[in-house]
N, CA, C, O and CB atoms as a CASP TS submission, in Angstrom:
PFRMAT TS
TARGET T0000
AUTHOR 0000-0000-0000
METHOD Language model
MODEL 1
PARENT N/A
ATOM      1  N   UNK     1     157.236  82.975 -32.546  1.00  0.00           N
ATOM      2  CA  UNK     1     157.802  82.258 -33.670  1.00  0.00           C
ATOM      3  C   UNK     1     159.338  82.319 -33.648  1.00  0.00           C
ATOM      4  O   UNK     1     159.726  81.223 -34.051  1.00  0.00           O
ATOM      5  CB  UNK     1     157.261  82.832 -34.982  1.00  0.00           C
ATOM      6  N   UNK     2     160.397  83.118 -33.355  1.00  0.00           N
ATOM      7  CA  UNK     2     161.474  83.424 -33.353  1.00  0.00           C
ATOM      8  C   UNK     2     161.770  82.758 -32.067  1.00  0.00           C
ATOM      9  O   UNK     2     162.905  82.285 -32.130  1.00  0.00           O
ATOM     10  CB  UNK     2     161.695  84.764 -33.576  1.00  0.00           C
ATOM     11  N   UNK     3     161.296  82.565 -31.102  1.00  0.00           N
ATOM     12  CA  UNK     3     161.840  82.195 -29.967  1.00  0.00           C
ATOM     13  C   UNK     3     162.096  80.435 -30.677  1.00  0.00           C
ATOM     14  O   UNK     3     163.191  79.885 -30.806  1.00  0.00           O
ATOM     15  CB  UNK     3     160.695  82.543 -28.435  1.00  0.00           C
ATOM     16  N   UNK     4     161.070  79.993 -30.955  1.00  0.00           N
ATOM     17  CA  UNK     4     161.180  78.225 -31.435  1.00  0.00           C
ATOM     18  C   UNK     4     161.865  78.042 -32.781  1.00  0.00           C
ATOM     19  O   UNK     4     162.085  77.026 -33.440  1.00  0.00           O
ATOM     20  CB  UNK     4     159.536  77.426 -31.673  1.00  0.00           C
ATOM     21  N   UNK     5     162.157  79.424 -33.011  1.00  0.00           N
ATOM     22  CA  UNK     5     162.771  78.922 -34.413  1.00  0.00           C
ATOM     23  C   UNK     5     164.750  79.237 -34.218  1.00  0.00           C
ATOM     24  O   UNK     5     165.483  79.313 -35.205  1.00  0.00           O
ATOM     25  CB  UNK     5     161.849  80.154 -36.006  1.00  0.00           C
ATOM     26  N   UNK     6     165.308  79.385 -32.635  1.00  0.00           N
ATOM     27  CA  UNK     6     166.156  79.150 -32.746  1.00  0.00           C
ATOM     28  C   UNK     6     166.892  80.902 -32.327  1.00  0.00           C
ATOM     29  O   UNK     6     167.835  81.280 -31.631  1.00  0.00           O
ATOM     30  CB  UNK     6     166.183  78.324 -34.002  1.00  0.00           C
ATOM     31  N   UNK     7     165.937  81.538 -33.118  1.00  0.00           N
ATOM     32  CA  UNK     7     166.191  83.538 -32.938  1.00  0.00           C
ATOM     33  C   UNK     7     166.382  83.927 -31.442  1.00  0.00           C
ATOM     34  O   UNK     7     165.551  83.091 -31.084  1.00  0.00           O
ATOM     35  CB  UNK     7     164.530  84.667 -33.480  1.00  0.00           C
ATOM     36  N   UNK     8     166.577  84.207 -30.857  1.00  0.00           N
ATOM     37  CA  UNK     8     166.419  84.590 -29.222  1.00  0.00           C
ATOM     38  C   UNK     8     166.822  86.062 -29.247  1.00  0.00           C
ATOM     39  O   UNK     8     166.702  86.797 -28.266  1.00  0.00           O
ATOM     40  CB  UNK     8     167.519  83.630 -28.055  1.00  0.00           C
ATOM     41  N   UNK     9     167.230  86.386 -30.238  1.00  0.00           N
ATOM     42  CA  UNK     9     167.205  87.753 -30.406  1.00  0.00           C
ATOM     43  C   UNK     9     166.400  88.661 -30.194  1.00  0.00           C
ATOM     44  O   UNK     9     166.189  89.497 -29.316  1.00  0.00           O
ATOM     45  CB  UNK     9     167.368  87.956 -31.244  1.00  0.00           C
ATOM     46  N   UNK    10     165.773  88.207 -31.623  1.00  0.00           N
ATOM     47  CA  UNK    10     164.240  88.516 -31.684  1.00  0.00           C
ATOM     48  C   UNK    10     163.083  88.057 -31.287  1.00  0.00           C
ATOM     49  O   UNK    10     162.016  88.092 -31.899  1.00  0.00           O
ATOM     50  CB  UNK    10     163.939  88.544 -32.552  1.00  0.00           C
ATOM     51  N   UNK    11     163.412  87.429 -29.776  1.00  0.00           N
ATOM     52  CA  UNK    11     161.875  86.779 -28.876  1.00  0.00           C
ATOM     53  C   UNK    11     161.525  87.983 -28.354  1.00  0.00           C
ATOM     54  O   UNK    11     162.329  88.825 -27.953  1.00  0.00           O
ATOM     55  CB  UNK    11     162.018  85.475 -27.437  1.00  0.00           C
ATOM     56  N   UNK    12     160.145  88.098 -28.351  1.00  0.00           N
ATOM     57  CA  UNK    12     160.155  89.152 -27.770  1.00  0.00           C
ATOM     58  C   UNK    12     159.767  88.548 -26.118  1.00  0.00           C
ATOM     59  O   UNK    12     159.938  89.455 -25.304  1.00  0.00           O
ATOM     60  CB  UNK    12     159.152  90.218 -28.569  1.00  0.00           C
ATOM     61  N   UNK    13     159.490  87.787 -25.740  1.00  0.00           N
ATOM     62  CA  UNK    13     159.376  86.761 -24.726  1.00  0.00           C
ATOM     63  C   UNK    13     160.405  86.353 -23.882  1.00  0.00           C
ATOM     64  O   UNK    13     160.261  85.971 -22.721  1.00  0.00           O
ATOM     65  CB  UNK    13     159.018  85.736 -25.249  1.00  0.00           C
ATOM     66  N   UNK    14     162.070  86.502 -24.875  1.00  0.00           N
ATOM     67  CA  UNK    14     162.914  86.011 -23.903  1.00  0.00           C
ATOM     68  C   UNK    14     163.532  86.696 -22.697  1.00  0.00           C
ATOM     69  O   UNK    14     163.825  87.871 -22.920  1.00  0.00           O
ATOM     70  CB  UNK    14     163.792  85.604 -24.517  1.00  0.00           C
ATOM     71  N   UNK    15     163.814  86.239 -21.426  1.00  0.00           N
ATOM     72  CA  UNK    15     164.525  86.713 -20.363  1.00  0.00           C
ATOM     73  C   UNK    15     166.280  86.383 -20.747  1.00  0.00           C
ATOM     74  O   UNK    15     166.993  85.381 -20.692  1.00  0.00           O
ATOM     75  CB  UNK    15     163.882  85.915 -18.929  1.00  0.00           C
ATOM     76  N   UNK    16     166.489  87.883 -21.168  1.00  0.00           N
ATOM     77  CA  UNK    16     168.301  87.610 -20.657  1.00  0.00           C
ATOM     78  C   UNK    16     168.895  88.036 -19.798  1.00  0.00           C
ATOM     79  O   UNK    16     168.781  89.197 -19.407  1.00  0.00           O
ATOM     80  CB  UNK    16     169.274  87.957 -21.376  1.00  0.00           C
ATOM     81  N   UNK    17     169.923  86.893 -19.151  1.00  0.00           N
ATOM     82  CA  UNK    17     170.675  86.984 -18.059  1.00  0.00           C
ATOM     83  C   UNK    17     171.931  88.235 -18.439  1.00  0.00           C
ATOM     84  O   UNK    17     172.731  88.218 -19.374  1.00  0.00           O
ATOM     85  CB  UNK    17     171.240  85.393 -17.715  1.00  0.00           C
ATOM     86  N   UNK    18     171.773  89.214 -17.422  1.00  0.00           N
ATOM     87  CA  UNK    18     172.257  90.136 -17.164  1.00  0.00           C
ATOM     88  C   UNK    18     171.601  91.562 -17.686  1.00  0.00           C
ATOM     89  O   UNK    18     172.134  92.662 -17.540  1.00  0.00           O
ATOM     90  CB  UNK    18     173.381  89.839 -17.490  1.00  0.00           C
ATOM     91  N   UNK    19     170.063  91.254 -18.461  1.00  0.00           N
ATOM     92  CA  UNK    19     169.193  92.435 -18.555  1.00  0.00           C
ATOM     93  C   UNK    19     168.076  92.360 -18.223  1.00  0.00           C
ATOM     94  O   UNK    19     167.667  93.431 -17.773  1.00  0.00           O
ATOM     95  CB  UNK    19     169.078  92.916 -19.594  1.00  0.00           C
ATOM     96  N   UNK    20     166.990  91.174 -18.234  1.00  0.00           N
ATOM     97  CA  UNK    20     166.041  91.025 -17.700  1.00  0.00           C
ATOM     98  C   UNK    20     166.435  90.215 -16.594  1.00  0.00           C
ATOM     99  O   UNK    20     165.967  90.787 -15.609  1.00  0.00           O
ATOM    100  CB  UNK    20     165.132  90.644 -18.478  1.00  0.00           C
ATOM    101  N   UNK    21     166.931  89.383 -16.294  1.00  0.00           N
ATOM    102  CA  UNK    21     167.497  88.759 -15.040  1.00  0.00           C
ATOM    103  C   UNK    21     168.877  89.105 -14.202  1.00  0.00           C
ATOM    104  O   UNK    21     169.803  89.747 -14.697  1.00  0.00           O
ATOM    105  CB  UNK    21     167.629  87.485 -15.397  1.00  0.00           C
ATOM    106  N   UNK    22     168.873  88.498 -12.641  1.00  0.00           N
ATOM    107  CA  UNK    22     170.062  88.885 -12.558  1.00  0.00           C
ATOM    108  C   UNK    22     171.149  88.318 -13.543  1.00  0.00           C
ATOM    109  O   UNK    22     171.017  87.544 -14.491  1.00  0.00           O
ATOM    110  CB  UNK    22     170.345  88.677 -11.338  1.00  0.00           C
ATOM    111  N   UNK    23     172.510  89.074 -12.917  1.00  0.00           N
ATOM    112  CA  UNK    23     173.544  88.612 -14.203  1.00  0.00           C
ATOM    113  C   UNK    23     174.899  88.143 -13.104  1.00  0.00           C
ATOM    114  O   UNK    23     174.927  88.139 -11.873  1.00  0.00           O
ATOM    115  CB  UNK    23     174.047  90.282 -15.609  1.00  0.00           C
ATOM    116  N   UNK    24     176.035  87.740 -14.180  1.00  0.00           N
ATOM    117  CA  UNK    24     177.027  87.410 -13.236  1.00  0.00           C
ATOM    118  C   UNK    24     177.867  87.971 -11.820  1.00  0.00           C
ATOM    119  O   UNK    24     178.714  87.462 -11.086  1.00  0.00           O
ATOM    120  CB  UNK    24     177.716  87.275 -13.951  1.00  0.00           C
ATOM    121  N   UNK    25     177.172  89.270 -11.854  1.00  0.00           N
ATOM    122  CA  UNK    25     178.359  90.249 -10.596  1.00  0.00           C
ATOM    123  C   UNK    25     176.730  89.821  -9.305  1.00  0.00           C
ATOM    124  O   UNK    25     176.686  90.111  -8.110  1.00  0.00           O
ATOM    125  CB  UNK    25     178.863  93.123 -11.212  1.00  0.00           C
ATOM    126  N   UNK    26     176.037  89.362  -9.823  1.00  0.00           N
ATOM    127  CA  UNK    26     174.795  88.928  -8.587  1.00  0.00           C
ATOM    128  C   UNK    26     175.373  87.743  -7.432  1.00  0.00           C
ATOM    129  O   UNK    26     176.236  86.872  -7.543  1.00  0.00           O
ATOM    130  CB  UNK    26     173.214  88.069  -9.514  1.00  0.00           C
ATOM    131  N   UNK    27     174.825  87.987  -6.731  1.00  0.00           N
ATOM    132  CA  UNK    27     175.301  86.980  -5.481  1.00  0.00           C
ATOM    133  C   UNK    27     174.451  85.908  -5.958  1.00  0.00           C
ATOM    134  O   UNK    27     175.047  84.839  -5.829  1.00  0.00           O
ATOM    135  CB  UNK    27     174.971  87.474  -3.718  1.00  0.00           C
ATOM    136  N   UNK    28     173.262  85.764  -6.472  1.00  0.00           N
ATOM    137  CA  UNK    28     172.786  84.500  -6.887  1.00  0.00           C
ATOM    138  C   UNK    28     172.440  84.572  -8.282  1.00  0.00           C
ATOM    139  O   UNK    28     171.935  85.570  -8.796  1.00  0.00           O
ATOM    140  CB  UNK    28     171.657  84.047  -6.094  1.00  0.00           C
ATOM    141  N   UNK    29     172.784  83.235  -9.046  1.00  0.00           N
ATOM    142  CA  UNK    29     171.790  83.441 -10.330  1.00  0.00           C
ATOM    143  C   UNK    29     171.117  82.777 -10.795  1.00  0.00           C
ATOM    144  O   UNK    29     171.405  81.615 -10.508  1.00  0.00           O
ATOM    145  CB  UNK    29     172.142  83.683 -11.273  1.00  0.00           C
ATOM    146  N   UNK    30     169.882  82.902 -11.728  1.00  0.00           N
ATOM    147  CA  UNK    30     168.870  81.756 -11.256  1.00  0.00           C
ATOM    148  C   UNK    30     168.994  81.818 -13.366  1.00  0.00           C
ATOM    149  O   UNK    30     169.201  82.833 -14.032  1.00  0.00           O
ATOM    150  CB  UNK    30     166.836  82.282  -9.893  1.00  0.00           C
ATOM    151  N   UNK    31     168.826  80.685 -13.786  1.00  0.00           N
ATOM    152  CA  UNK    31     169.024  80.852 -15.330  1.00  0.00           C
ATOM    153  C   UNK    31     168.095  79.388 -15.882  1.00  0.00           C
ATOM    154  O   UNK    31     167.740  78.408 -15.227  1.00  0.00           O
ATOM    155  CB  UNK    31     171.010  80.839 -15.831  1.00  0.00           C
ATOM    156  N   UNK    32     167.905  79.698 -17.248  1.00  0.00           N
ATOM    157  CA  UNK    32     166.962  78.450 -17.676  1.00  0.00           C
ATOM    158  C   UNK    32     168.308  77.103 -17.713  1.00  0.00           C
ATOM    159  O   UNK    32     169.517  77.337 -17.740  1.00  0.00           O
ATOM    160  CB  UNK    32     166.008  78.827 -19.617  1.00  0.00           C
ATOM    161  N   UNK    33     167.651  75.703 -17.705  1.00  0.00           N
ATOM    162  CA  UNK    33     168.801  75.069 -17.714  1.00  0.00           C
ATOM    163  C   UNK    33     168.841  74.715 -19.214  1.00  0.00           C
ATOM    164  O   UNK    33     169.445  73.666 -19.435  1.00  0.00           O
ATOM    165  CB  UNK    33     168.879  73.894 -16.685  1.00  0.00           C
ATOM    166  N   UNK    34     168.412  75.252 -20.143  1.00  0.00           N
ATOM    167  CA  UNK    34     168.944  74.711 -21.341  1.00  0.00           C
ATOM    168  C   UNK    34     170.603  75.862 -21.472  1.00  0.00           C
ATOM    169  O   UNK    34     171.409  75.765 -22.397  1.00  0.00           O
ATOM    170  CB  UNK    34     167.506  74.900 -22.832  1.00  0.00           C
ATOM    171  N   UNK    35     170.724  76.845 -20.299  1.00  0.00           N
ATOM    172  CA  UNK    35     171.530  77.720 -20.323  1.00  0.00           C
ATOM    173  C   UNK    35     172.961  77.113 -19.811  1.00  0.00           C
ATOM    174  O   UNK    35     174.104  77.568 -19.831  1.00  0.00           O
ATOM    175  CB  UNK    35     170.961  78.806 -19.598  1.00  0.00           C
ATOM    176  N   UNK    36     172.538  76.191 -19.460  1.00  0.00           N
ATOM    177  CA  UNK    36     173.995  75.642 -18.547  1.00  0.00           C
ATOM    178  C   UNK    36     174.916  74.425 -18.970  1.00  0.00           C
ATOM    179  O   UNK    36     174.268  73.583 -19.591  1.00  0.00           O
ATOM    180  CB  UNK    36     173.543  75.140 -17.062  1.00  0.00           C
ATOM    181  N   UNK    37     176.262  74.101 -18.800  1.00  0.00           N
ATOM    182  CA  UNK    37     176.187  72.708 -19.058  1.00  0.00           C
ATOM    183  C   UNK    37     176.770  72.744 -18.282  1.00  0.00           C
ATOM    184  O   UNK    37     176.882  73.817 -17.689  1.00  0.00           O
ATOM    185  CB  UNK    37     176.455  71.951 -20.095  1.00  0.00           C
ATOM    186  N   UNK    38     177.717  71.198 -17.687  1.00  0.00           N
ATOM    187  CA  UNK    38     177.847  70.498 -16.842  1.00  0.00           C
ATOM    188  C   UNK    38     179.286  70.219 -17.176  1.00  0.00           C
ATOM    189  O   UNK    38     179.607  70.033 -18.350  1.00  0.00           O
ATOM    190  CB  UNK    38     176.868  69.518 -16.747  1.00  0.00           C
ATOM    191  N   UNK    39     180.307  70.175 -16.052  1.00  0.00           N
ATOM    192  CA  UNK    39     182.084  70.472 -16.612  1.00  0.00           C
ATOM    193  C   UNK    39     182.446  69.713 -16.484  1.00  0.00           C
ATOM    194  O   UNK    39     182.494  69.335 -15.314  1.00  0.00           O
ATOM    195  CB  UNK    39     183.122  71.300 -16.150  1.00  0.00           C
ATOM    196  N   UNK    40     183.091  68.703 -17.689  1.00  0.00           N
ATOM    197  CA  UNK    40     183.888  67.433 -17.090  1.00  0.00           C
ATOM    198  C   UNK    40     184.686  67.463 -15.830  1.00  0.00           C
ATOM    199  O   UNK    40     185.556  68.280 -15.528  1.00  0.00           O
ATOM    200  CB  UNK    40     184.850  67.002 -18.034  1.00  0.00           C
ATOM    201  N   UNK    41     184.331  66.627 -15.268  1.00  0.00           N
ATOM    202  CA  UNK    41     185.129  66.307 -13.713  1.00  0.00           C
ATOM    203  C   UNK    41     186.910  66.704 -13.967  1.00  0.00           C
ATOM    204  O   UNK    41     187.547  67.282 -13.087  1.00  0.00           O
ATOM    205  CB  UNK    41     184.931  64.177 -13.210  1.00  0.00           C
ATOM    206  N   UNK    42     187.423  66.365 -15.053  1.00  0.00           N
ATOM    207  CA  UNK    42     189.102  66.927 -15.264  1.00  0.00           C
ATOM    208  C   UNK    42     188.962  68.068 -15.959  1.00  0.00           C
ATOM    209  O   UNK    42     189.818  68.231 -16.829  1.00  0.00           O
ATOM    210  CB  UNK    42     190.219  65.933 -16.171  1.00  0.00           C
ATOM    211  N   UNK    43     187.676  69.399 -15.781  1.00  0.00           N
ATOM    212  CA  UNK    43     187.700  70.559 -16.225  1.00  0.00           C
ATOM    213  C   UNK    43     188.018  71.389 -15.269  1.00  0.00           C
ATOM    214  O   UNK    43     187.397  71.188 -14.226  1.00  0.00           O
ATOM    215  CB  UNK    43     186.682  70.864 -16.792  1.00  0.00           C
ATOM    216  N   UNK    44     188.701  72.178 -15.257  1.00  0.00           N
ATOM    217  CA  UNK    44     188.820  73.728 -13.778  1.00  0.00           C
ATOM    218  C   UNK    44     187.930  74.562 -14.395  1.00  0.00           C
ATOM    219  O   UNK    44     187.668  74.634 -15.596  1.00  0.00           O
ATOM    220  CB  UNK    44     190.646  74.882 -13.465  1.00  0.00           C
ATOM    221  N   UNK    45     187.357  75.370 -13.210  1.00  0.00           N
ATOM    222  CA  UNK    45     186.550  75.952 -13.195  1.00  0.00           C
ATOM    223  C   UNK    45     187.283  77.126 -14.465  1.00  0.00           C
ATOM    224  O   UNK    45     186.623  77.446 -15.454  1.00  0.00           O
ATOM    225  CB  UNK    45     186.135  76.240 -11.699  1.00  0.00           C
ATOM    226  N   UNK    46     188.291  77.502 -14.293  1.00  0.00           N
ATOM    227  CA  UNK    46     189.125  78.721 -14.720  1.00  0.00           C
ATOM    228  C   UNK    46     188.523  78.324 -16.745  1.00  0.00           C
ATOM    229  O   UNK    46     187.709  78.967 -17.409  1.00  0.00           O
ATOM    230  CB  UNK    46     191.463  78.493 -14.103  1.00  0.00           C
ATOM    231  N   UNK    47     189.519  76.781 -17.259  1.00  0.00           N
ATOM    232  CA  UNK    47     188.789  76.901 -18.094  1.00  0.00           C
ATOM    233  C   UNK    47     187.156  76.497 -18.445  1.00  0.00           C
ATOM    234  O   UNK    47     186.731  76.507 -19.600  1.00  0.00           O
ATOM    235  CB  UNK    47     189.479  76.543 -18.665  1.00  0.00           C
ATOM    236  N   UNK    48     186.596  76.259 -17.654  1.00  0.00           N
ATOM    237  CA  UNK    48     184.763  76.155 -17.497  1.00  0.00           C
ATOM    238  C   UNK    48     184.555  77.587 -18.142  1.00  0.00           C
ATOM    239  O   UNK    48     184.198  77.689 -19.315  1.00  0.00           O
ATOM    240  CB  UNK    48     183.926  76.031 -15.516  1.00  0.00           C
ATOM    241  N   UNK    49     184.798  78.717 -17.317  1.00  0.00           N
ATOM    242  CA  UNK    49     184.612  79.962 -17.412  1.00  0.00           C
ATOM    243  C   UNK    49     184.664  80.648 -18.662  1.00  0.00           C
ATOM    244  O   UNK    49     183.819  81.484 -18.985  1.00  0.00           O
ATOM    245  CB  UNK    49     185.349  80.436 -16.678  1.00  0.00           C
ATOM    246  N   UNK    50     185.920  80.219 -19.584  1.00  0.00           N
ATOM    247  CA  UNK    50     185.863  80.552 -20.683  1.00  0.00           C
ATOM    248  C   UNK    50     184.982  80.023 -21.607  1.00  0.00           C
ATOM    249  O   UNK    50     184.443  80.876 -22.313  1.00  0.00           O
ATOM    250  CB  UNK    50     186.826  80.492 -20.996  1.00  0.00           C
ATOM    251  N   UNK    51     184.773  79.252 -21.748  1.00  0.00           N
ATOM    252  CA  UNK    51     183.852  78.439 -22.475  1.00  0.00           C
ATOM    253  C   UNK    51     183.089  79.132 -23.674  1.00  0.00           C
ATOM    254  O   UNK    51     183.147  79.174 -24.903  1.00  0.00           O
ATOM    255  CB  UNK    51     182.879  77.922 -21.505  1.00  0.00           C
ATOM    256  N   UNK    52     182.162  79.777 -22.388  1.00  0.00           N
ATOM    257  CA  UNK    52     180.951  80.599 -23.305  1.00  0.00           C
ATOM    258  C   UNK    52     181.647  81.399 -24.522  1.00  0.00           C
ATOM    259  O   UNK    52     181.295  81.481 -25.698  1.00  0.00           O
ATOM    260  CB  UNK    52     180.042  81.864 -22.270  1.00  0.00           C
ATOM    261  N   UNK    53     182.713  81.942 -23.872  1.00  0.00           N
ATOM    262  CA  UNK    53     183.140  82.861 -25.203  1.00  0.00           C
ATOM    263  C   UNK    53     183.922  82.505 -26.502  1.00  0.00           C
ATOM    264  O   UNK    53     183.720  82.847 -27.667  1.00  0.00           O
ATOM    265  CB  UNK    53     183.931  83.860 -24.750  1.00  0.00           C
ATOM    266  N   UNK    54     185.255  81.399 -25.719  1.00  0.00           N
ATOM    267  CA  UNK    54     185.717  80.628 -26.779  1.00  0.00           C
ATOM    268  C   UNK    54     185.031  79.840 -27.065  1.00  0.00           C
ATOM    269  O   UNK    54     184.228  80.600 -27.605  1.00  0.00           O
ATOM    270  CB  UNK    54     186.709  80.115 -26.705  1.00  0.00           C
ATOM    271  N   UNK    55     184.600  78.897 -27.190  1.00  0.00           N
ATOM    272  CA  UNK    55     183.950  77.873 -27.254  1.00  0.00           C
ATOM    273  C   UNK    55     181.964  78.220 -27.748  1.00  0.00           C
ATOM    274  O   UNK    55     181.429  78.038 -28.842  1.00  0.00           O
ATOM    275  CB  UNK    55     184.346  77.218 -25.707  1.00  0.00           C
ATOM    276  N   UNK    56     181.587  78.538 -26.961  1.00  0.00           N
ATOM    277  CA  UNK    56     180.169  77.939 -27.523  1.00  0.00           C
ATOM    278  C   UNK    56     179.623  79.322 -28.296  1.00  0.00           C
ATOM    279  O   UNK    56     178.535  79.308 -28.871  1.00  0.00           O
ATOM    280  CB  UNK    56     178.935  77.309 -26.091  1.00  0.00           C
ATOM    281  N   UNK    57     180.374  80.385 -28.265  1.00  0.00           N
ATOM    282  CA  UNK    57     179.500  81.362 -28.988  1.00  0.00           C
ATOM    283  C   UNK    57     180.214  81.158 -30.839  1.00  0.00           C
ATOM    284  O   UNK    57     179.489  81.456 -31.788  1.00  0.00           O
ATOM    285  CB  UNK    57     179.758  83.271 -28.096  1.00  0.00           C
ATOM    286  N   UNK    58     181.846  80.564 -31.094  1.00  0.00           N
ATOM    287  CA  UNK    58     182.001  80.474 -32.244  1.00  0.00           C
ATOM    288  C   UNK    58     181.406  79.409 -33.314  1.00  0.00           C
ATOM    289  O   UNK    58     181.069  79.373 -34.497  1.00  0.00           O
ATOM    290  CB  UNK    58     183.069  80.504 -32.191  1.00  0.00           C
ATOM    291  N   UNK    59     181.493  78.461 -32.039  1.00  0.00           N
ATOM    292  CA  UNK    59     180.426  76.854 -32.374  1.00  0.00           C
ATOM    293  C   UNK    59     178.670  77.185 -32.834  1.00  0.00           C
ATOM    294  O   UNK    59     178.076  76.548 -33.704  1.00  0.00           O
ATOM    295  CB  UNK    59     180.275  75.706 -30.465  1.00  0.00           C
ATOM    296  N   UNK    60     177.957  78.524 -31.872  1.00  0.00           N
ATOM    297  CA  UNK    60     177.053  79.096 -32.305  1.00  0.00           C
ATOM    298  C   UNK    60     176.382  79.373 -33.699  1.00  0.00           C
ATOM    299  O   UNK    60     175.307  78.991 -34.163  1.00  0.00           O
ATOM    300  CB  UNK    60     177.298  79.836 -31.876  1.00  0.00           C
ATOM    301  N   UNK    61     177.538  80.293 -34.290  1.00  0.00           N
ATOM    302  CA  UNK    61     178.163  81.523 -35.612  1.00  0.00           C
ATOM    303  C   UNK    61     177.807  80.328 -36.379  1.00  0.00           C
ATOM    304  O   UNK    61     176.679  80.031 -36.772  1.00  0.00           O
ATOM    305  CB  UNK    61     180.181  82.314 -35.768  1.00  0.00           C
ATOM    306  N   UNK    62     178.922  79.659 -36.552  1.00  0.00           N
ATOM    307  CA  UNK    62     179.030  78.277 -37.162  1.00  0.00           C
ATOM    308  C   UNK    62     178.057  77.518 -37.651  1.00  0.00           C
ATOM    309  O   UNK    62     177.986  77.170 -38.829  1.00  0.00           O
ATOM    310  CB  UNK    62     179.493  77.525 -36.413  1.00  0.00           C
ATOM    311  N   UNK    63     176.922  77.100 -36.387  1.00  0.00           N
ATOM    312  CA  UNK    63     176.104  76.357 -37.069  1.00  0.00           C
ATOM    313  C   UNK    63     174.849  77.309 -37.301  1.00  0.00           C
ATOM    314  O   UNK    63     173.957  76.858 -38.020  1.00  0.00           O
ATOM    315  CB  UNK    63     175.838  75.030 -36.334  1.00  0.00           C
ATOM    316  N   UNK    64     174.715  78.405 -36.837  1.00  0.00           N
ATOM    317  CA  UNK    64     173.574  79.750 -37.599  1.00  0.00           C
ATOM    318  C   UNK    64     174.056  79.660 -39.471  1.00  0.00           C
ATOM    319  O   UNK    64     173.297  79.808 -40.429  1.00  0.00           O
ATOM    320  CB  UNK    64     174.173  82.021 -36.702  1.00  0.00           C
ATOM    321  N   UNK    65     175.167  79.445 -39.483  1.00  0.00           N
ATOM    322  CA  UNK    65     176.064  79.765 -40.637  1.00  0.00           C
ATOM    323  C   UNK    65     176.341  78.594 -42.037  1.00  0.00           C
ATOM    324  O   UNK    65     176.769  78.622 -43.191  1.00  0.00           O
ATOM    325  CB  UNK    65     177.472  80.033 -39.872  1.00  0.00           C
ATOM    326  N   UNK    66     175.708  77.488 -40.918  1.00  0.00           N
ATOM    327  CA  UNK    66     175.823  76.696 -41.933  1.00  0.00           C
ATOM    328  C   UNK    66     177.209  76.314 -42.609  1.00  0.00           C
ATOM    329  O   UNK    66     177.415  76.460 -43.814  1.00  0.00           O
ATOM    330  CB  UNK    66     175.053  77.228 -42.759  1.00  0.00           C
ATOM    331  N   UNK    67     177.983  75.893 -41.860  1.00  0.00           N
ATOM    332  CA  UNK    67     179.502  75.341 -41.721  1.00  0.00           C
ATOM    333  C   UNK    67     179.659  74.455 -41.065  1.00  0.00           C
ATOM    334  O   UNK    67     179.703  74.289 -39.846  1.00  0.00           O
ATOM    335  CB  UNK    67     180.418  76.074 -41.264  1.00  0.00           C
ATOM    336  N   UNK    68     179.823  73.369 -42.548  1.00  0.00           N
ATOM    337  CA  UNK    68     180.104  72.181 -41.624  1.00  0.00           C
ATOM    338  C   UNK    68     181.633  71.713 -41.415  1.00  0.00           C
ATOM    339  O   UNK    68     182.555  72.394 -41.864  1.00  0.00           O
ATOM    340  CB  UNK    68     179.331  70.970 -42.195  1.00  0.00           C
ATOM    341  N   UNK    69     181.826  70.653 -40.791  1.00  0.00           N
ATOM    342  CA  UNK    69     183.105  70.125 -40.337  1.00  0.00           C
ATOM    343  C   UNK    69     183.905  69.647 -41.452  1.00  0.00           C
ATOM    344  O   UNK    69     183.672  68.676 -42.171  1.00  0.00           O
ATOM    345  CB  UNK    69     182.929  69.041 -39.368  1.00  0.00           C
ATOM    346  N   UNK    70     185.259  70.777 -41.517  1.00  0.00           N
ATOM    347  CA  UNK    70     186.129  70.375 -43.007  1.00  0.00           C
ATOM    348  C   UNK    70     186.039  72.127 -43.344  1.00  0.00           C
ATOM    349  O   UNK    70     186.968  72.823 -43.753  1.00  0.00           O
ATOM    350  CB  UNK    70     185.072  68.951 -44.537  1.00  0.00           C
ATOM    351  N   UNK    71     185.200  72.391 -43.161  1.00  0.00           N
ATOM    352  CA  UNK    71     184.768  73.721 -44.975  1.00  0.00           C
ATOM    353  C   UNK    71     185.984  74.851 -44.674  1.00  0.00           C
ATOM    354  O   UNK    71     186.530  75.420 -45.619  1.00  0.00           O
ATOM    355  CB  UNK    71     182.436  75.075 -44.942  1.00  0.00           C
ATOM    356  N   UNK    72     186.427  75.176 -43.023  1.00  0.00           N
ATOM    357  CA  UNK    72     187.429  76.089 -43.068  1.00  0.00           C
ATOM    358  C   UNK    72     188.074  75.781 -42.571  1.00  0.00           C
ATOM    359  O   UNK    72     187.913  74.814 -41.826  1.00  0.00           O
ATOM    360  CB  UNK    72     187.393  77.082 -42.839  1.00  0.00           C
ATOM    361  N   UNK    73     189.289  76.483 -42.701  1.00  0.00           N
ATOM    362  CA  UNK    73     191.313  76.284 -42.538  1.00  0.00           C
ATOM    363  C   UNK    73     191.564  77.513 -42.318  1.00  0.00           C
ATOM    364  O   UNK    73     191.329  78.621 -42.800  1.00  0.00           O
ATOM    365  CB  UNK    73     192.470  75.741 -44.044  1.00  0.00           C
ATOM    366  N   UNK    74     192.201  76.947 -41.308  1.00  0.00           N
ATOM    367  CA  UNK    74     193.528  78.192 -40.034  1.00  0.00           C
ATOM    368  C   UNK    74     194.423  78.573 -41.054  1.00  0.00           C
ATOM    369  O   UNK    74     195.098  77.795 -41.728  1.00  0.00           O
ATOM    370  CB  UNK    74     194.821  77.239 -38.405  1.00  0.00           C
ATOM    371  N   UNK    75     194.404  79.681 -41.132  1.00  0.00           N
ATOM    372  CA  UNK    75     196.193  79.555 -42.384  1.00  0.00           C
ATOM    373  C   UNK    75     196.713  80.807 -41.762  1.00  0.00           C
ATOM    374  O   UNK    75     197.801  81.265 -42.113  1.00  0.00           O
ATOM    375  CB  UNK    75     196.060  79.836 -44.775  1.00  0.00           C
TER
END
C-alpha cells in the first residue's frame, strides 16, 4: 500500500540504490527507469549531477507538502 501510494519509505518491497542495490561508487548501475531522467542536450553533465539534490529532492518536499506555485518567497 505505501509503495502505490507514493511512500517509498515505507515499502517494504522497495530496492534502494546504494542499499539494496548497487550505488554510485559501482562500476555499473542498474536502477528502475522511473529513477532516471533524460538531460537536455544544452545540459553538462556537471550540472545533470546536481540535480537530484538541488532540484528534484526540494521539488519532492514541496509537492509531499502541498505547496503550490506562488505560496512562498525568498526574503
Amino acid at each position: 500500500m505505501y509503495c502505490l501510494a507514493g511512500k517509498e519509505n515505507l515499502c517494504k518491497s522497495a530496492k534502494l540504490v546504494g542499499f539494496d542495490l548497487n550505488g554510485t561508487f559501482a562500476e555499473y548501475v542498474a536502477v528502475p527507469e522511473y529513477n532516471v531522467i533524460k538531460l537536455p542536450d544544452n545540459m553538462s553533465y556537471e550540472y545533470g549531477a546536481i540535480s537530484g539534490c538541488g532540484v528534484v529532492t526540494p521539488y519532492h518536499a514541496a509537492k509531499i507538502g502541498g505547496i503550490l506555485k506562488g505560496e512562498l518567497s525568498v526574503q
